[in-house]
FIKOLZA-1660 file (N, C-alpha, C; in steps of 0.1 Angstrom, whole numbers, plus 5000, padded with zeros to 4 digits):
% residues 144
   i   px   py   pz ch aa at
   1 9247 9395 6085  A  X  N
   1 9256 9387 6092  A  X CA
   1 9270 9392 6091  A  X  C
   2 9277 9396 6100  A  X  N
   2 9287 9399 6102  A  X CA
   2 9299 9390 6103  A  X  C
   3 9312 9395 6094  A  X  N
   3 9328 9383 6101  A  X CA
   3 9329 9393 6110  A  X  C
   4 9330 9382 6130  A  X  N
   4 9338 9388 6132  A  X CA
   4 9352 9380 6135  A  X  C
   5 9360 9384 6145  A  X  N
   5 9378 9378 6147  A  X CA
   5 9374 9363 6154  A  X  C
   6 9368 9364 6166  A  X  N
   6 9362 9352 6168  A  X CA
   6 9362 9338 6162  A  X  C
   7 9353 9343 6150  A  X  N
   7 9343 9330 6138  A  X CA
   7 9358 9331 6132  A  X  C
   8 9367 9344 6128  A  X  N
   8 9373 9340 6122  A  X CA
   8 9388 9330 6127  A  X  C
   9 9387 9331 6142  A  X  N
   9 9400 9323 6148  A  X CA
   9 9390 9311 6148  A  X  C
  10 9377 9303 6148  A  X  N
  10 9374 9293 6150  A  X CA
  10 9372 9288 6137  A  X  C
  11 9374 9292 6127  A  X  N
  11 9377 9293 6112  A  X CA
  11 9390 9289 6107  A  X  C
  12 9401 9293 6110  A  X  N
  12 9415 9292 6117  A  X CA
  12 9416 9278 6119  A  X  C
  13 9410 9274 6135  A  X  N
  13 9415 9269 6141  A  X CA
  13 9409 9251 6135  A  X  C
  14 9397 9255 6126  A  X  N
  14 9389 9243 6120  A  X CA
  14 9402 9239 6108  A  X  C
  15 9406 9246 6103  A  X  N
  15 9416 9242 6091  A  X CA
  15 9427 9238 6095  A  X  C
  16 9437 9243 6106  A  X  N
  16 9445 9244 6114  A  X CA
  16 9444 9228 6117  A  X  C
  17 9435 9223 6128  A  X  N
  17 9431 9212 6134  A  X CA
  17 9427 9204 6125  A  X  C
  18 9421 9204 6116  A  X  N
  18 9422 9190 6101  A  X CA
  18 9436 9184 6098  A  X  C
  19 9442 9200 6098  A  X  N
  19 9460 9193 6096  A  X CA
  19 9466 9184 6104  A  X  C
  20 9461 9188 6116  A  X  N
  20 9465 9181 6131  A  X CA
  20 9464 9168 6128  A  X  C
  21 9452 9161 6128  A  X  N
  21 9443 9155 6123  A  X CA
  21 9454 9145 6115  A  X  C
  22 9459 9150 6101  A  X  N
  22 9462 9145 6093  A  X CA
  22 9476 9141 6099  A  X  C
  23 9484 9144 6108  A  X  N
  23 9499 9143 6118  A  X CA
  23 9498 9134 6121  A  X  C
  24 9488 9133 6131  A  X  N
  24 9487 9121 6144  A  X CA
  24 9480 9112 6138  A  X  C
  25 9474 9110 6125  A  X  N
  25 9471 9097 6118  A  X CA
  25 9486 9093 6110  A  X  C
  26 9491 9102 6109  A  X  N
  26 9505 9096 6102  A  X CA
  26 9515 9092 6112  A  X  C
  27 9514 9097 6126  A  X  N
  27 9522 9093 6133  A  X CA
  27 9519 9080 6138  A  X  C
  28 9506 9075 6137  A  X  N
  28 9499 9063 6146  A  X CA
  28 9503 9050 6135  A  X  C
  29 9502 9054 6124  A  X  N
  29 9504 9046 6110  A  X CA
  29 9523 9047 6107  A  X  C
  30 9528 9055 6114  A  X  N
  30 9544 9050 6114  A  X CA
  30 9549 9045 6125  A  X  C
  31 9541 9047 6139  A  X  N
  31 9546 9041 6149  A  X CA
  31 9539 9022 6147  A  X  C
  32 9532 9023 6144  A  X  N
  32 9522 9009 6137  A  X CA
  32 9536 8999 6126  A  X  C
  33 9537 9005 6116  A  X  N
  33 9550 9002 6107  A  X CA
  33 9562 8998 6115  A  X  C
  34 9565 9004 6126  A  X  N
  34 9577 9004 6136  A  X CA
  34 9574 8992 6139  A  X  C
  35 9564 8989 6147  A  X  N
  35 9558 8980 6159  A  X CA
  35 9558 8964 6149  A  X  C
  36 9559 8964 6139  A  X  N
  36 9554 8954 6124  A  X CA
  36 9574 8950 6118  A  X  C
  37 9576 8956 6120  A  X  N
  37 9590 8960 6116  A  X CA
  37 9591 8961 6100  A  X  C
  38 9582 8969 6096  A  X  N
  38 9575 8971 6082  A  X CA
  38 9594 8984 6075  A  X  C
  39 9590 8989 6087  A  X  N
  39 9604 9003 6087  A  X CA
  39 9614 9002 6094  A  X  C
  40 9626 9010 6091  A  X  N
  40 9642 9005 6102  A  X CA
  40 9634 9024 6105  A  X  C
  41 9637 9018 6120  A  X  N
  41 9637 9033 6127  A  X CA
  41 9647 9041 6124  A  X  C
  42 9658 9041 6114  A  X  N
  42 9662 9057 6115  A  X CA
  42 9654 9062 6104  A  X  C
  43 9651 9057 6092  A  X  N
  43 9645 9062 6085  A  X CA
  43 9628 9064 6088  A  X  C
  44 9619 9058 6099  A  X  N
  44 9611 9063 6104  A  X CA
  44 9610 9077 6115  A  X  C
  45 9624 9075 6122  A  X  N
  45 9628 9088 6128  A  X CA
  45 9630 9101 6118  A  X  C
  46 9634 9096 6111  A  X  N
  46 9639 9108 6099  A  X CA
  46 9626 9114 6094  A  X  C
  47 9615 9105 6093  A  X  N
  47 9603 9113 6085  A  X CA
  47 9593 9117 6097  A  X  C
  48 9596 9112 6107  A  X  N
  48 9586 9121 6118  A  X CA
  48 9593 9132 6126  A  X  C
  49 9602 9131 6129  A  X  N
  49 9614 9143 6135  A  X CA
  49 9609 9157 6128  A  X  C
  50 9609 9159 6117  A  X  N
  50 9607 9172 6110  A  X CA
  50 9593 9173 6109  A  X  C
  51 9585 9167 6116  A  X  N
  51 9572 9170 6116  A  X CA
  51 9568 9179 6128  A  X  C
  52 9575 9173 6140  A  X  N
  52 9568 9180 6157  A  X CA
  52 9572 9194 6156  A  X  C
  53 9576 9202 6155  A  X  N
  53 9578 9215 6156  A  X CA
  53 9568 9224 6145  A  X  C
  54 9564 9216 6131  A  X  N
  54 9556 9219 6125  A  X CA
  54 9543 9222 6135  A  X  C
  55 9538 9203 6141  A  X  N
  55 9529 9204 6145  A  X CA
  55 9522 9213 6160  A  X  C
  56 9536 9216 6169  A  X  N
  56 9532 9221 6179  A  X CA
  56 9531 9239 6175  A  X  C
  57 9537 9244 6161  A  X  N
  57 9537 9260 6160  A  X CA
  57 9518 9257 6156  A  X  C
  58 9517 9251 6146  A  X  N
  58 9504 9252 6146  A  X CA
  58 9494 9252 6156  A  X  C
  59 9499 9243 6166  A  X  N
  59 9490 9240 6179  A  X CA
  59 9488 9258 6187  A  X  C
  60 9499 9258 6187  A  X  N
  60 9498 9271 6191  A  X CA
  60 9500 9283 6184  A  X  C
  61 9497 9280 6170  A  X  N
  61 9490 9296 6165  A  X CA
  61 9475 9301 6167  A  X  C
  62 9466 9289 6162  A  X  N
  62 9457 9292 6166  A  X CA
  62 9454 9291 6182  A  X  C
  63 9459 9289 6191  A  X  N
  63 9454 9293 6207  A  X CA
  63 9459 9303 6210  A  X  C
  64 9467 9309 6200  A  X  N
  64 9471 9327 6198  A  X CA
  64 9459 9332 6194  A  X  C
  65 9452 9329 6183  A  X  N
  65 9441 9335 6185  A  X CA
  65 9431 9337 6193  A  X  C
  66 9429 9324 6197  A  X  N
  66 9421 9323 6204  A  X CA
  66 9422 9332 6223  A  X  C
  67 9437 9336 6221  A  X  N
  67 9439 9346 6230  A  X CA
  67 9435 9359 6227  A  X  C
  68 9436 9361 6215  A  X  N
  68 9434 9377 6211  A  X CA
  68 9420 9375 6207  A  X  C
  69 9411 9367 6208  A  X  N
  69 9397 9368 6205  A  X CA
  69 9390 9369 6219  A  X  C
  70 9398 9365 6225  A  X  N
  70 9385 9366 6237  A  X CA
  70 9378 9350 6239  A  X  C
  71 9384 9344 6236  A  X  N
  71 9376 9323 6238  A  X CA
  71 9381 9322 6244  A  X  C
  72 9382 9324 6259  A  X  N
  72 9384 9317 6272  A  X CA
  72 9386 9303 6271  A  X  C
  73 9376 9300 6272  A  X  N
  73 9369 9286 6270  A  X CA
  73 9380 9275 6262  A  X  C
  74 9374 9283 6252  A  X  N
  74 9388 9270 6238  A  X CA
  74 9402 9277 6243  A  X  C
  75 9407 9286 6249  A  X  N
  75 9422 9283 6249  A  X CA
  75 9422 9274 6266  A  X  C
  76 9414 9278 6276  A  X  N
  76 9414 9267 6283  A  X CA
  76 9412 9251 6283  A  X  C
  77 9404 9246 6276  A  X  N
  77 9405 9235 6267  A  X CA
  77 9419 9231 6260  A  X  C
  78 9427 9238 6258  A  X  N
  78 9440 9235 6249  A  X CA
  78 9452 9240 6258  A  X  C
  79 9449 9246 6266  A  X  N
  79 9460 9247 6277  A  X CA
  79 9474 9236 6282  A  X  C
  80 9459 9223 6288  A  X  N
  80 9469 9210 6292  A  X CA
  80 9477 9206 6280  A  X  C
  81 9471 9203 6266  A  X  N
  81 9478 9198 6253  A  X CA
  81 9491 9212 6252  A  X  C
  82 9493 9221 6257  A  X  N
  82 9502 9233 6250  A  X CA
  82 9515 9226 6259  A  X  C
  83 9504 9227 6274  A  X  N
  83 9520 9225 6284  A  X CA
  83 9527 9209 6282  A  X  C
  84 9516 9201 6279  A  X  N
  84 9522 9184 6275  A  X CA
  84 9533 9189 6265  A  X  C
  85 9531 9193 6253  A  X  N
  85 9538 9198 6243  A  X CA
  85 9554 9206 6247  A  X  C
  86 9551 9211 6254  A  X  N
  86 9563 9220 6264  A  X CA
  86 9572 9209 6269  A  X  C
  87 9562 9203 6280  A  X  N
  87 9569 9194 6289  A  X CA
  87 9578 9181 6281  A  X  C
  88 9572 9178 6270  A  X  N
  88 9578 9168 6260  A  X CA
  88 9590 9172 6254  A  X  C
  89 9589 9188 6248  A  X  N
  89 9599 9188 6240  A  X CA
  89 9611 9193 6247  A  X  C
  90 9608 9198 6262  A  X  N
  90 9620 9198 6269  A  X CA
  90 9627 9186 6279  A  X  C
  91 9618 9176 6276  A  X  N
  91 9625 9164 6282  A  X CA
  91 9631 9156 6276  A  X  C
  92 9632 9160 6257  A  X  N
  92 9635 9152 6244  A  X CA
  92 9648 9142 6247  A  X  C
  93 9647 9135 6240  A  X  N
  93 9662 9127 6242  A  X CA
  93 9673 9138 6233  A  X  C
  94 9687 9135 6237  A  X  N
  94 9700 9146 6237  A  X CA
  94 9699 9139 6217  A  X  C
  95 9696 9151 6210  A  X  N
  95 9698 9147 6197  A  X CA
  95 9704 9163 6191  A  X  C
  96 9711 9158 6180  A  X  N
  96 9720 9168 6173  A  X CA
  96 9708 9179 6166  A  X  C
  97 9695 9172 6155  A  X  N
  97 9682 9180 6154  A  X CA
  97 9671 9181 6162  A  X  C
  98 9661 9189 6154  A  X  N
  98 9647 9191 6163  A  X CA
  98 9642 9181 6160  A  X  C
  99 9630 9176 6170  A  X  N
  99 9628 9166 6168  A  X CA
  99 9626 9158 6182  A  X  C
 100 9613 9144 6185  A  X  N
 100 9614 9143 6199  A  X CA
 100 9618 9124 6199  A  X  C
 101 9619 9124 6183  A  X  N
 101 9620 9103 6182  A  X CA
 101 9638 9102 6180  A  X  C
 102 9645 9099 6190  A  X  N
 102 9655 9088 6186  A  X CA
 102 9660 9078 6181  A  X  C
 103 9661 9072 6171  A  X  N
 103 9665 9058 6164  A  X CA
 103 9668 9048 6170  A  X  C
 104 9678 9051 6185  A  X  N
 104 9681 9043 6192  A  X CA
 104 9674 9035 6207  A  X  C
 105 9662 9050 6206  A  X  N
 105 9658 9042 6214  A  X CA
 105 9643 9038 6213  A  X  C
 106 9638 9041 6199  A  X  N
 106 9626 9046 6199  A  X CA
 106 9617 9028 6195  A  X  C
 107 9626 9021 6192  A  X  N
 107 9626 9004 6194  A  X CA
 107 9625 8997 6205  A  X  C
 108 9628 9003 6217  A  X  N
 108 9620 9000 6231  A  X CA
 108 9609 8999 6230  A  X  C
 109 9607 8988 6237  A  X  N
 109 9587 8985 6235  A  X CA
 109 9580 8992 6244  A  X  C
 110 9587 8997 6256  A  X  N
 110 9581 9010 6263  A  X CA
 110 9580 9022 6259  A  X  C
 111 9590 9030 6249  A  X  N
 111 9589 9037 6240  A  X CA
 111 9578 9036 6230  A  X  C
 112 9580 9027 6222  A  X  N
 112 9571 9025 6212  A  X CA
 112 9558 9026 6216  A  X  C
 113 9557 9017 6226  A  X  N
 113 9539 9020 6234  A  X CA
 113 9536 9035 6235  A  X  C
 114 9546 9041 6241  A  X  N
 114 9540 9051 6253  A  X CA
 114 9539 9061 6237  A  X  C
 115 9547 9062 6227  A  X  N
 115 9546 9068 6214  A  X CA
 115 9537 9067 6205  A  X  C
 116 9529 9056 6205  A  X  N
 116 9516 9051 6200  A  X CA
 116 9501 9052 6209  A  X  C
 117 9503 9054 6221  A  X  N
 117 9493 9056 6229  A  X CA
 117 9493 9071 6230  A  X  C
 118 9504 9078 6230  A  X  N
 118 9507 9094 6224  A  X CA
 118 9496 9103 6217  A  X  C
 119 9500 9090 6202  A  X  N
 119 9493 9093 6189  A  X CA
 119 9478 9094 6190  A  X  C
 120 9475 9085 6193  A  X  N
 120 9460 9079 6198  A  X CA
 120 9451 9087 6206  A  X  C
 121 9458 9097 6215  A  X  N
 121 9454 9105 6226  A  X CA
 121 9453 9116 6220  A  X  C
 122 9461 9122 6209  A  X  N
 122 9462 9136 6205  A  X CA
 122 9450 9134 6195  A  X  C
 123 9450 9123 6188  A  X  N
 123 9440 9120 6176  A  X CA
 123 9425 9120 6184  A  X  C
 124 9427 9117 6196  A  X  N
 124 9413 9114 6200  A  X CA
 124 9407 9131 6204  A  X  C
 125 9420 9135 6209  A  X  N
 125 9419 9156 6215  A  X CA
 125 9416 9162 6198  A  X  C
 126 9422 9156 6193  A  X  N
 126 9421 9168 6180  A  X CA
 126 9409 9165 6171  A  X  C
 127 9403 9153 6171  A  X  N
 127 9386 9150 6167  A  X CA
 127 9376 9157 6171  A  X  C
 128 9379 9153 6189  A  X  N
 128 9371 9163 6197  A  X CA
 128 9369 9179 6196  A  X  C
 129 9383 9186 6195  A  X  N
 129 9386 9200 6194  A  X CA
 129 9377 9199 6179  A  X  C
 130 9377 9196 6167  A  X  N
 130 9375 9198 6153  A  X CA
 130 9358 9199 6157  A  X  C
 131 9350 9193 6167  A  X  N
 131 9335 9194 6160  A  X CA
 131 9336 9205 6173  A  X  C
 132 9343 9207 6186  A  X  N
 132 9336 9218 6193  A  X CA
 132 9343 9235 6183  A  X  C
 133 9354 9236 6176  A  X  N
 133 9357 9238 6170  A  X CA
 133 9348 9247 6159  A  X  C
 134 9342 9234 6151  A  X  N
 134 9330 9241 6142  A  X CA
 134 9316 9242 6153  A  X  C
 135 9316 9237 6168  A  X  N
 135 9302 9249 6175  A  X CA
 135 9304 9256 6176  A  X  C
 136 9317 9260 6181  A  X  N
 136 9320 9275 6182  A  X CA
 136 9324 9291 6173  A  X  C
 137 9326 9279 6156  A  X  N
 137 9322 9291 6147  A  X CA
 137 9310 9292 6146  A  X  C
 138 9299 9280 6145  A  X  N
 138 9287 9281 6143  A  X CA
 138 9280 9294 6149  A  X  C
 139 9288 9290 6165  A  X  N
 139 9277 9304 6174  A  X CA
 139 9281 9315 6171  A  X  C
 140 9297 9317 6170  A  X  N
 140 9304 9330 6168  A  X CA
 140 9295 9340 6154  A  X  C
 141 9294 9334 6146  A  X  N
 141 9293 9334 6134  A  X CA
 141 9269 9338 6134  A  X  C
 142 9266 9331 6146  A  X  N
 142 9252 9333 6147  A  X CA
 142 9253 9350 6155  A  X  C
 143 9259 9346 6165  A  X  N
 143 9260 9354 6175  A  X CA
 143 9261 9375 6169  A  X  C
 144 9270 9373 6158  A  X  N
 144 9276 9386 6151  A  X CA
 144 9267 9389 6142  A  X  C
% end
């Protein structure tokens, strides 16, 4: 049985995507805290802000591999999620850091929704991605 680049970007991309995984459960559990008024949103802004740039280089290291392997397939699957990502962080509210939550406005209940239903949506993509994820080392990994 052979490693090849493949097994090893869907290898990658299984560890990579657990982290994900672990983001968007913390983001759903601080926009939740918000919604409770458990947290003052600058200090919930402050601990999610330095997370999105984290989360989106990861998003898109492994769909680098997955360009240099030859998986069509899984980088088309992750395509819509790259450009949402794009389209998001260039429509961010005007802030001094990186970062896509505001303090001031992020207490709007349209806000808060549409930031919680966000969460919920990536968590439900990034579950999904994690088992087709491990079919596709499984086969890569048969296949070689």
């Amino acid at each position: 049985m052979a490693f090849s680049f493949p097994a090893f970007s869907y290898i990658v991309a299984l560890i990579i995507d657990a982290f994900l995984i672990f983001f968007s459960i913390f983001h759903i559990i601080a926009f939740d805290e918000l919604k409770t008024d458990y947290k003052n949103p600058i200090d919930q802004c402050n601990s999610l802000n330095p997370l999105v740039l984290p989360e989106y280089a990861l998003h898109f290291l492994f769909n680098l591999l997955f360009l240099f392997s030859g998986e069509w397939l899984s980088l088309a699957l992750n395509i819509p999620l790259i450009a949402y990502h794009i389209y998001r962080y260039a429509n961010r509210p005007v802030m001094t850091g990186p970062g896509l939550y505001d303090p001031t406005s992020i207490m709007n209940t349209d806000v808060l929704f549409s930031c919680q239903r966000e969460g919920w949506i990536k968590l439900a993509v990034y579950l999904l991605s994690f088992f087709y994820y491990l079919y596709g080392m499984i086969m890569a990994l048969i296949a070689s």
